[in-house]
DRENDO-1510 file (C-alpha; in Angstrom, 1 decimal, always signed):
<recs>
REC; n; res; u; v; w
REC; 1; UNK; +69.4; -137.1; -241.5 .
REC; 2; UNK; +69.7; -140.2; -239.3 .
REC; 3; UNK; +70.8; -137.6; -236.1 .
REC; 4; UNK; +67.3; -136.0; -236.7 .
REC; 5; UNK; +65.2; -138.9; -237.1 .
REC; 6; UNK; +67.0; -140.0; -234.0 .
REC; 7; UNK; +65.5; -137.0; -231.9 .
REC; 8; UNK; +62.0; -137.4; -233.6 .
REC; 9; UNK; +61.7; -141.2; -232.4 .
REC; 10; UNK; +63.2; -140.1; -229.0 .
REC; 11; UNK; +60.9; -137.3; -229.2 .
REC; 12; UNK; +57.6; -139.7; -229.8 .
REC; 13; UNK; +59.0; -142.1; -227.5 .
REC; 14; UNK; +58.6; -140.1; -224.3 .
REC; 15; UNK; +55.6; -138.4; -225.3 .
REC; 16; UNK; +53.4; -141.8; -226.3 .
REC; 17; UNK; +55.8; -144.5; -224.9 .
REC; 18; UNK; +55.8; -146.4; -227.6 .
REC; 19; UNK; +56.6; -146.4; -231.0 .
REC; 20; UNK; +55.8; -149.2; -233.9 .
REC; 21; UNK; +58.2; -150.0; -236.8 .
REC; 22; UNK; +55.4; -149.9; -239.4 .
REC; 23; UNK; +54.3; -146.5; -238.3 .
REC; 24; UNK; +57.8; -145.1; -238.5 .
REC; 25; UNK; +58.4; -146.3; -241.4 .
REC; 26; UNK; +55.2; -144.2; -243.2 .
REC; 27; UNK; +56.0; -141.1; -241.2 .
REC; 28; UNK; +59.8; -140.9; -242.3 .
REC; 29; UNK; +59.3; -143.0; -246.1 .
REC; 30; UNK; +62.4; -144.9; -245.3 .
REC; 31; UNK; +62.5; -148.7; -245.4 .
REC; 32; UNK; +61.8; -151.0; -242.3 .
REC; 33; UNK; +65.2; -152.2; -241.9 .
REC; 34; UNK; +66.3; -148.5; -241.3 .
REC; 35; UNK; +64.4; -148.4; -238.7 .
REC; 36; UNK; +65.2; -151.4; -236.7 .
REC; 37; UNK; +68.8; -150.0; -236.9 .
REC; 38; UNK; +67.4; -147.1; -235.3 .
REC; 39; UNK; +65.6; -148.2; -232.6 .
REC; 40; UNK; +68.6; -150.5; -232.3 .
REC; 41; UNK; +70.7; -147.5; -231.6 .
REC; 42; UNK; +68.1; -145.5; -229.1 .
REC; 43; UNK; +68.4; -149.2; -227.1 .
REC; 44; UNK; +72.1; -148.8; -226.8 .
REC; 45; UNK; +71.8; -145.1; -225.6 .
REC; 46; UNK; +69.5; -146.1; -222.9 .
REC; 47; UNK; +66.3; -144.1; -224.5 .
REC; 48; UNK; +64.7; -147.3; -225.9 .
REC; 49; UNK; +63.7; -151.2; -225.2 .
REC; 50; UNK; +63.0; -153.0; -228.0 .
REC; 51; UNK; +60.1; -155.4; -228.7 .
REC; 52; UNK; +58.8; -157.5; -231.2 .
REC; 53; UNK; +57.5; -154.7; -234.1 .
REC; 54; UNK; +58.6; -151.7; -232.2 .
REC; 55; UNK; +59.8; -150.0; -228.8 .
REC; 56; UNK; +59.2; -149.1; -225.4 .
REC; 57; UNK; +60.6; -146.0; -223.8 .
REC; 58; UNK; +63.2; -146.8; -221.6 .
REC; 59; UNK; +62.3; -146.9; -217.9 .
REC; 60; UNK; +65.6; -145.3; -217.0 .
REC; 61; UNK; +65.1; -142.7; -219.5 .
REC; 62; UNK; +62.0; -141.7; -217.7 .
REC; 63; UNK; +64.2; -139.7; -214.7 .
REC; 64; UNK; +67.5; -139.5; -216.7 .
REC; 65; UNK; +68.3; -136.2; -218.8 .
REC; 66; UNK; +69.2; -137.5; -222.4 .
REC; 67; UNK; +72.6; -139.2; -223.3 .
REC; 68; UNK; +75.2; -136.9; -223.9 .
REC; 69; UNK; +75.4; -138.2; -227.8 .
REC; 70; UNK; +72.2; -136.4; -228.4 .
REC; 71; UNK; +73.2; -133.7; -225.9 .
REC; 72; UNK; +75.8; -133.0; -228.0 .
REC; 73; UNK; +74.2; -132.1; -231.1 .
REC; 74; UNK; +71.5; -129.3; -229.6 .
REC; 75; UNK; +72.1; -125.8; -229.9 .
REC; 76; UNK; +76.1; -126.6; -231.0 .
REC; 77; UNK; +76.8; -122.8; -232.1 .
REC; 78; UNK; +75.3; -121.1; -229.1 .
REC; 79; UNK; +77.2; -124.0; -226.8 .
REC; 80; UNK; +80.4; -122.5; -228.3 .
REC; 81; UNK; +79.6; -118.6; -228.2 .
REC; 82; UNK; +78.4; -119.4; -224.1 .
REC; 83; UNK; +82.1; -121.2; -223.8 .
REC; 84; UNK; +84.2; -118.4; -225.4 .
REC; 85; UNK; +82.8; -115.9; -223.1 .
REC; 86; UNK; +83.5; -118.6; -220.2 .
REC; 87; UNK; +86.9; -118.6; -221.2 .
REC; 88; UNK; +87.6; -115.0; -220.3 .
REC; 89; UNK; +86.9; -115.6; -216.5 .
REC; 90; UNK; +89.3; -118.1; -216.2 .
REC; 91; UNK; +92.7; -116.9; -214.7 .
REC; 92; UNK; +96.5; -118.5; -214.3 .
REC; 93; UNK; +96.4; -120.4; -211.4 .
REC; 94; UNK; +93.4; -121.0; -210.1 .
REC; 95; UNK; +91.3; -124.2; -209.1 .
REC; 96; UNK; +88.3; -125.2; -211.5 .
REC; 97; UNK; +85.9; -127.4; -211.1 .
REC; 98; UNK; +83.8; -128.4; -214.6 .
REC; 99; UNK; +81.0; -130.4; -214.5 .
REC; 100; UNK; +79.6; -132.9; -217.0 .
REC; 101; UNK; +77.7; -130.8; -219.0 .
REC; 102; UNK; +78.1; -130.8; -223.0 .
REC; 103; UNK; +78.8; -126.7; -223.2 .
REC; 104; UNK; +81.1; -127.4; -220.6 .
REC; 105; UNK; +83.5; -129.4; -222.6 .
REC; 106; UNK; +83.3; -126.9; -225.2 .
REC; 107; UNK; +84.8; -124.8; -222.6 .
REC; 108; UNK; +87.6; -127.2; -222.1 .
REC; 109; UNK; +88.3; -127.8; -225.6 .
REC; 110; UNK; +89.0; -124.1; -226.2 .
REC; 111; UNK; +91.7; -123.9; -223.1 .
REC; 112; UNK; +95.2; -124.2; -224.1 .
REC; 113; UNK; +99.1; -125.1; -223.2 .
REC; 114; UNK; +98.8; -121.5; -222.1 .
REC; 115; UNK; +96.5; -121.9; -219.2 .
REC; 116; UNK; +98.3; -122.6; -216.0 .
REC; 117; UNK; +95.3; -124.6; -213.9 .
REC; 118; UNK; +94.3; -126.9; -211.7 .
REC; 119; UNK; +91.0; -128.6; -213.0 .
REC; 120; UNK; +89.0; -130.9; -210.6 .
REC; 121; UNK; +86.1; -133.0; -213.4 .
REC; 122; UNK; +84.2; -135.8; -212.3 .
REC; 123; UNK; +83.8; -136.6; -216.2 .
REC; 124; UNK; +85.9; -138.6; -218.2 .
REC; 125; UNK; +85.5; -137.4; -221.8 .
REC; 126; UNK; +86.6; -133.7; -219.9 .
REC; 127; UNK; +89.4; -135.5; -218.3 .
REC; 128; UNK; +90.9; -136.7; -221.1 .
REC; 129; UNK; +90.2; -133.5; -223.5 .
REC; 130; UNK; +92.6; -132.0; -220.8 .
REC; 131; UNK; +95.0; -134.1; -220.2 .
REC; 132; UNK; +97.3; -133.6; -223.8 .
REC; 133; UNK; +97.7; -129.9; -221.7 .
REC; 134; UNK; +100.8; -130.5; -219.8 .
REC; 135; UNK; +100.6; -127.0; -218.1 .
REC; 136; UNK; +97.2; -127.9; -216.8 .
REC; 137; UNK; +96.7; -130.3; -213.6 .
REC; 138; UNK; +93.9; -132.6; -213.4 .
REC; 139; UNK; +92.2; -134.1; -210.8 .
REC; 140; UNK; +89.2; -136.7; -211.4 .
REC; 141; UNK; +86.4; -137.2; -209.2 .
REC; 142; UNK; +86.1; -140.8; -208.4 .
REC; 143; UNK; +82.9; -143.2; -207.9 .
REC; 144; UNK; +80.1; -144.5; -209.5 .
REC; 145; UNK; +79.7; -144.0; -212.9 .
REC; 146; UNK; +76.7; -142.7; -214.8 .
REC; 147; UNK; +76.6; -144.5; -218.2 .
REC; 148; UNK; +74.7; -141.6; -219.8 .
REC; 149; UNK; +76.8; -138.6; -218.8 .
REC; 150; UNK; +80.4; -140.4; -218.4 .
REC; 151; UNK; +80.4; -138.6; -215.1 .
REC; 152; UNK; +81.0; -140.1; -211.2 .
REC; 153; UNK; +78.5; -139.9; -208.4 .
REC; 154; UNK; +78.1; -141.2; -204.5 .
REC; 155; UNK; +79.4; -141.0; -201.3 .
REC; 156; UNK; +83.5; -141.4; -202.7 .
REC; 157; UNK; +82.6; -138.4; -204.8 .
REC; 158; UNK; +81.2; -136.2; -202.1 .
REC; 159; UNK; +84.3; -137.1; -199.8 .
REC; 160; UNK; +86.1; -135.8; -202.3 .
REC; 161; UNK; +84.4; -132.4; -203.2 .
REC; 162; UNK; +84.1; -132.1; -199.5 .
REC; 163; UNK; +88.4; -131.8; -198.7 .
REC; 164; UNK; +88.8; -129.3; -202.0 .
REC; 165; UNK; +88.2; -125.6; -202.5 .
REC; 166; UNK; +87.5; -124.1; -206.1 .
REC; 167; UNK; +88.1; -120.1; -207.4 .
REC; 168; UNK; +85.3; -121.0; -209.7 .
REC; 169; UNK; +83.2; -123.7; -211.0 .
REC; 170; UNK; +81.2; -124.2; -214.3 .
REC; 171; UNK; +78.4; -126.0; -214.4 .
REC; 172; UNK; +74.9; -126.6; -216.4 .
REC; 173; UNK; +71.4; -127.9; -215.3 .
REC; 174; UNK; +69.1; -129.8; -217.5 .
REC; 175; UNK; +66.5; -127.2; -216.9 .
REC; 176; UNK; +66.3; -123.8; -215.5 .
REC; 177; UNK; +62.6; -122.3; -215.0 .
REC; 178; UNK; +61.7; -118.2; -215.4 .
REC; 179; UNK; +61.6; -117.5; -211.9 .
REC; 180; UNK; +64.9; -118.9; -211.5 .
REC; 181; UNK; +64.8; -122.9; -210.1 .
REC; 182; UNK; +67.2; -124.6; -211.2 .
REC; 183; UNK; +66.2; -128.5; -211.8 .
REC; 184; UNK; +67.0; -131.6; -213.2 .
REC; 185; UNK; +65.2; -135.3; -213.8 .
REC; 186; UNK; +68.3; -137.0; -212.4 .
REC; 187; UNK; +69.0; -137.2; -208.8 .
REC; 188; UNK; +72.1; -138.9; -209.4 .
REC; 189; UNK; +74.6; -135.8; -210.0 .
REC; 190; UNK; +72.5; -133.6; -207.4 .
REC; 191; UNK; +74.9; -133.9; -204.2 .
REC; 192; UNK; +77.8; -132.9; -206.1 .
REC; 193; UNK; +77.1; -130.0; -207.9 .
REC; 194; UNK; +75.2; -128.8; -204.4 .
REC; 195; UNK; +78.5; -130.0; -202.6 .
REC; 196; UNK; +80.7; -128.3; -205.4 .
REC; 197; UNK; +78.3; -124.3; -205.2 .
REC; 198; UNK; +79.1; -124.7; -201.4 .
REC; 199; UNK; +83.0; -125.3; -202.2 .
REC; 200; UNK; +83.1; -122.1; -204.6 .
REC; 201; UNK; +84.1; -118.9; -204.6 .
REC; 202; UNK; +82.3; -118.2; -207.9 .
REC; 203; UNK; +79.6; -120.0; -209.4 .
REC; 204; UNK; +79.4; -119.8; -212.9 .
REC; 205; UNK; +76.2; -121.5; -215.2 .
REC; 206; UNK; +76.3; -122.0; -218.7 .
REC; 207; UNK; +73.1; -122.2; -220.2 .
REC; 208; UNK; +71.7; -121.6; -223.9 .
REC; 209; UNK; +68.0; -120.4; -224.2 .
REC; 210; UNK; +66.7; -124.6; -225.1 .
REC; 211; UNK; +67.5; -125.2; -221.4 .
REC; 212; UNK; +64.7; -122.4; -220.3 .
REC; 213; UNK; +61.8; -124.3; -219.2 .
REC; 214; UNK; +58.7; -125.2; -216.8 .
REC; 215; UNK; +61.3; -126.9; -214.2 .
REC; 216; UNK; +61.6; -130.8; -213.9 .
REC; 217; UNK; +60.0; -132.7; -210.7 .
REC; 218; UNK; +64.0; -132.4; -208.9 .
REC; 219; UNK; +64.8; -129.0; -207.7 .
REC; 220; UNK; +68.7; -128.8; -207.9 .
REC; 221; UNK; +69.1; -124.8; -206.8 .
REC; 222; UNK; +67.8; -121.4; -207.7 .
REC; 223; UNK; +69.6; -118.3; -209.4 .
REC; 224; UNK; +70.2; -116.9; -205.9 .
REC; 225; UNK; +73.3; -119.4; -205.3 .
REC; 226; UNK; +75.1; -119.0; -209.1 .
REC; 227; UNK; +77.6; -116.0; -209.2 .
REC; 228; UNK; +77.4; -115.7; -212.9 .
REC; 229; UNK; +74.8; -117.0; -215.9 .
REC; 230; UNK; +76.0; -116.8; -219.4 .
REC; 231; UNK; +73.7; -117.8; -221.9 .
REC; 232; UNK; +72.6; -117.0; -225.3 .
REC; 233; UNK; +71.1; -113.8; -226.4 .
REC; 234; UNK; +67.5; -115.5; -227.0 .
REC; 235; UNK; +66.1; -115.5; -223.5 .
REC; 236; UNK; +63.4; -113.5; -221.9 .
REC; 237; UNK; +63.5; -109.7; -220.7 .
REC; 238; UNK; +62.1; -111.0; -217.9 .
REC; 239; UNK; +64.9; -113.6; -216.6 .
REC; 240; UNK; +67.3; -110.7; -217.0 .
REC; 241; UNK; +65.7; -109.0; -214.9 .
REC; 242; UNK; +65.0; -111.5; -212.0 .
REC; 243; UNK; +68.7; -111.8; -212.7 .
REC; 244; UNK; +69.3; -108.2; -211.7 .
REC; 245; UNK; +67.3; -108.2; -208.6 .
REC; 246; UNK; +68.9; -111.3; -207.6 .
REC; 247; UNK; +72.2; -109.9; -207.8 .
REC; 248; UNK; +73.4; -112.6; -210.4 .
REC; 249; UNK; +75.7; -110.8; -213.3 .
REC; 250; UNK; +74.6; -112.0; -216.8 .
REC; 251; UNK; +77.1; -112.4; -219.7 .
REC; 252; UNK; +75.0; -112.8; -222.9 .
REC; 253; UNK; +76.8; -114.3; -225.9 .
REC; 254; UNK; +75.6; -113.1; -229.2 .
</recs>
């Protein structure tokens, strides 16, 4: 209950701006100190400033995609069906890049002792979800660190990508628009995932129908440089087929 009244007051928050304690407390009938608390923990994810009564949207939040604790919880079961089917591309010995993405971690969580790989993350909570796998090599990506996806950007990063070659790379975007742009809010992880596509052999994208979308203000790509898209089985006729005349393969997981 508190995870949803979580998204609601994020939800009012970037639509109005600002939200008062009294208010909340008729619309959700729970008592005032319940909602300090929450606000109190919107403020320590970065969505929310507090002020005297209420809160202000964050001004980060404004061009930041949402803080992978609430990331987390959206669209769980499809996130899992999208990283089984991943899963099957993946081959002994090859070099993987995963991004920061929440549905890629699912994809990680499912790989085993069995997998033979070397796996190039510039996330941490990725990092570590591999690293119990002694048959599996991992390489972070180093610099700046972006408090709300755990994930490094900037020039160290890019001199990184830049010396590596990947068989394939897994990615998300925050957004992804009908007629195939690919966009985000964020400039912040933009030159790696642009420097990682160019370092690929295949390009896979791991989407679930929630991220389909009038695109955001940053353009980060179109369909035209992913390999592969595997999403969920609730998106439009009309993607697949852009998809098709593209040339991109789509995996659906039902």
């Amino acid at each position: 209950m508190r995870e949803e009244r979580l998204d609601q007051i994020a939800a009012m928050l970037r639509q109005y701006g600002k939200v008062e304690v009294s208010k909340l407390c008729q619309i959700f009938d729970v008592a005032e100190m319940t909602i300090r608390r929450d606000l109190s923990i919107l403020a320590k994810r970065g969505i929310a400033e507090r002020l005297h009564g209420g809160a202000l949207l964050s001004s980060s939040s404004v061009f930041d995609a949402p803080p992978r604790e609430l990331r987390a919880v959206d669209n769980i079961n499809e996130k899992k069906l999208i990283a089984k089917k991943a899963l099957s591309l993946l081959k002994n010995g090859q070099a993987v890049f995963f991004d920061s993405s929440t549905t890629v971690l699912f994809l990680a969580q499912l790989l085993t002792n069995e997998h033979h790989l070397v796996v190039v993350t510039d996330t941490i909570p990725t990092a570590l979800e591999l690293n119990s796998r002694s048959n599996i090599k991992v390489m972070c990506i180093g610099g700046e660190l972006i408090k709300y996806t755990c994930s490094c950007f900037g020039f160290f990063a890019e001199q990184m990508i830049s010396s590596m070659h990947f068989d394939i790379a897994f990615f998300s975007v925050p957004r992804i628009s009908l007629n195939g742009v690919l966009s985000t809010p964020s400039s912040d992880e933009i030159p790696i995932k642009r420097a990682v596509m160019k370092r690929s052999s295949k390009v896979v994208l791991l989407v679930d129908h929630s991220k389909f979308a009038d695109p955001y203000f940053l353009e980060q790509g179109t369909i035209s440089d992913v390999d592969v898209i595997i999403t969920d089985g609730n998106i439009p006729k009309k993607f697949l087929e852009l998809c098709n005349k593209a040339g991109v393969k789509t995996i659906l997981a039902r």
